[in-house]
C-alpha positions as CSV (number, residue, x, y, z in Angstrom):
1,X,9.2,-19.7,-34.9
2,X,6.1,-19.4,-37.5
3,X,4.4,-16.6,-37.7
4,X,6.4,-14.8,-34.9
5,X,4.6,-17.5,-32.1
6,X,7.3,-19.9,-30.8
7,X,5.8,-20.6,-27.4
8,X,2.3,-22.2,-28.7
9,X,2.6,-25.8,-30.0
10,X,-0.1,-25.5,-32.7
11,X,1.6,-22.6,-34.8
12,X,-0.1,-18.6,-34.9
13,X,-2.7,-19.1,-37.1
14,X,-4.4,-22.5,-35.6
15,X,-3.6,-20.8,-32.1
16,X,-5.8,-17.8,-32.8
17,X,-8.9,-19.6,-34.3
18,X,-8.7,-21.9,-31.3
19,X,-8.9,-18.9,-28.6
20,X,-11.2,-17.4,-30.7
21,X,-14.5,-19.2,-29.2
22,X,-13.0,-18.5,-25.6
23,X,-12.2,-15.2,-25.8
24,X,-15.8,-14.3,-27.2
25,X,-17.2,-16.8,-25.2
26,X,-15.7,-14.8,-22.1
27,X,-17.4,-11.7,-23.5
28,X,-20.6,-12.9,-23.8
29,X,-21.0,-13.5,-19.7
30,X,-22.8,-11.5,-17.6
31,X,-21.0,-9.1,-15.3
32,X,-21.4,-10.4,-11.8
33,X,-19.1,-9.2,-8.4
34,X,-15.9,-9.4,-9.1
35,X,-15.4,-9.9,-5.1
36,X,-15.2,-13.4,-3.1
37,X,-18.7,-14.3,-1.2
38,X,-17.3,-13.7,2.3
39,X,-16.9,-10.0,1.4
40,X,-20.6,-9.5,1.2
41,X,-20.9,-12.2,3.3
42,X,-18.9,-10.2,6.4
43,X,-20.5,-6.6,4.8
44,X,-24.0,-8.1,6.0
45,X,-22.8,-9.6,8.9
46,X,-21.2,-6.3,10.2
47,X,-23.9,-3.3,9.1
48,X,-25.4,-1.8,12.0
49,X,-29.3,-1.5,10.9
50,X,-31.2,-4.3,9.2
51,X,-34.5,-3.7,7.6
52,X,-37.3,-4.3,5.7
53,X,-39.3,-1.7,4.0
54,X,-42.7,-1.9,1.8
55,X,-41.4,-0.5,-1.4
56,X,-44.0,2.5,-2.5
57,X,-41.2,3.7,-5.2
58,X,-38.3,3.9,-7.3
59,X,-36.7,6.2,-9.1
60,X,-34.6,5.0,-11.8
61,X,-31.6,7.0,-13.4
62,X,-32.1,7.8,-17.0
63,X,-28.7,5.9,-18.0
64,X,-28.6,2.2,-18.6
65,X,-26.7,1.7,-14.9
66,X,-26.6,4.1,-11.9
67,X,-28.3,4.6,-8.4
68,X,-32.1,4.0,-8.4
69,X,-33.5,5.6,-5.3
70,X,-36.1,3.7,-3.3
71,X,-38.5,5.1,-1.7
72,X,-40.5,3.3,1.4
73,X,-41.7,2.4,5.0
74,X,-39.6,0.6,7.2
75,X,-42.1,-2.8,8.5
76,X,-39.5,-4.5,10.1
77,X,-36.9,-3.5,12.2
78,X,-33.8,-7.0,12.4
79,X,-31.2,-5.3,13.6
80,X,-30.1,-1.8,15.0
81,X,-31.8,1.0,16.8
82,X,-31.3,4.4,14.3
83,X,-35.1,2.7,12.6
84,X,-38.2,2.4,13.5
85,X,-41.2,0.5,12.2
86,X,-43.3,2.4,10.2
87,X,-40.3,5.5,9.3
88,X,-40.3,6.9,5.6
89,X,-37.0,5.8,4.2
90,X,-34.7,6.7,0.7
91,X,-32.8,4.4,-0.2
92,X,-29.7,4.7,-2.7
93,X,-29.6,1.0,-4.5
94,X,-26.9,0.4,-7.5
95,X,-29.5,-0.6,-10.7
96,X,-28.9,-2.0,-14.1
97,X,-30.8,-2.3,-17.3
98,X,-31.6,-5.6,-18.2
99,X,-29.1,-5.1,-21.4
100,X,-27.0,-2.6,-19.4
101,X,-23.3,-3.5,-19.5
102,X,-22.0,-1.8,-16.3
103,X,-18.3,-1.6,-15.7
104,X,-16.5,-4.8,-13.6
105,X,-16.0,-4.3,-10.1
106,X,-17.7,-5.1,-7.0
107,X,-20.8,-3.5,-7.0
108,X,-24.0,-5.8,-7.1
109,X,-26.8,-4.5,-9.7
110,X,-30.4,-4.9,-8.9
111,X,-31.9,-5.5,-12.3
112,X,-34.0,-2.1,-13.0
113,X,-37.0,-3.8,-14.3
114,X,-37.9,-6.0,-11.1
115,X,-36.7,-3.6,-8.9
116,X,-39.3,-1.0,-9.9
117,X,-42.1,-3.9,-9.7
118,X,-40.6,-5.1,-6.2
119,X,-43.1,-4.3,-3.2
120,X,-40.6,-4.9,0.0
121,X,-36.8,-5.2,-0.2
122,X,-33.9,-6.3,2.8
123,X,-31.1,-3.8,3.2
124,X,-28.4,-4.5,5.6
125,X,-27.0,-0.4,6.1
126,X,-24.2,1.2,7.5
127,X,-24.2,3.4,10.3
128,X,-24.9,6.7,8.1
129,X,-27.9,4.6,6.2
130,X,-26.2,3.5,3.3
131,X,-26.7,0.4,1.5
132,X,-23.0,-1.9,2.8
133,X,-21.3,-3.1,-0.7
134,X,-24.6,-3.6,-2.8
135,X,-26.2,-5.5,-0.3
136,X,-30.2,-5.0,-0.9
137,X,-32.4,-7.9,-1.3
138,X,-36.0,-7.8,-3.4
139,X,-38.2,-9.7,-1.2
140,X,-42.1,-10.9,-2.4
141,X,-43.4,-10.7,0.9
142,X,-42.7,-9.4,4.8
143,X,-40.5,-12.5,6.3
């Protein structure tokens, strides 16, 4: 037992300055969903309105993560019946900073700066018109 570590082979002090690139290394990633892909996968698969809206603008929050709310008209109408092509929408989107370091979890970010810049976006919504599990895609053009 040196230096109180018995269960590592290479001793405490070699033990610690070998972790040491992994652990910073592991801090050093980007946050991404902490949830498996068939979660968001089944969340778009079961909202009840799918649409795409001409983005006309967003409103960021003044923090480095938060909701931005975007602001549009619907164009196209994939799936459900509570929207109609050419409705004024608000839409509540989870947003980052570019250097933002938002907490872990399952939440998706859209990265503030393109999400301001965006001109349509997807969102697959629940029943009430919320965005399912993060689930908003920035889109260049009307598919």
């Amino acid at each position: 037992m040196r230096n109180g570590i018995t269960w590592w082979p290479m001793g405490g002090r070699i033990a610690r300055l070998a972790m040491a690139p992994v652990l910073l290394g592991a801090l050093a990633l980007p946050a991404h969903a902490l949830m498996p892909p068939y979660v968001y996968e089944n969340a778009r698969a079961d909202a009840k309105s799918v649409i795409v809206i001409a983005v006309e603008k967003v409103d960021a929050p003044r923090r480095e993560f938060g909701t931005c709310t975007v602001s549009g008209t619907v164009k196209v109408v994939e799936r459900g019946t509570a929207f109609t092509a050419g409705q004024k929408v608000e839409i509540a989107v989870s947003c980052a900073r570019k250097d933002a370091s938002p907490p872990l979890g399952g939440t998706i970010y859209q990265q503030q700066e393109t999400l301001v810049k965006s001109k349509f976006g997807r969102a697959w919504l629940d029943a009430d018109g919320k965005v399912v599990l993060s689930q908003y895609e920035q889109l260049a053009a009307v598919p």
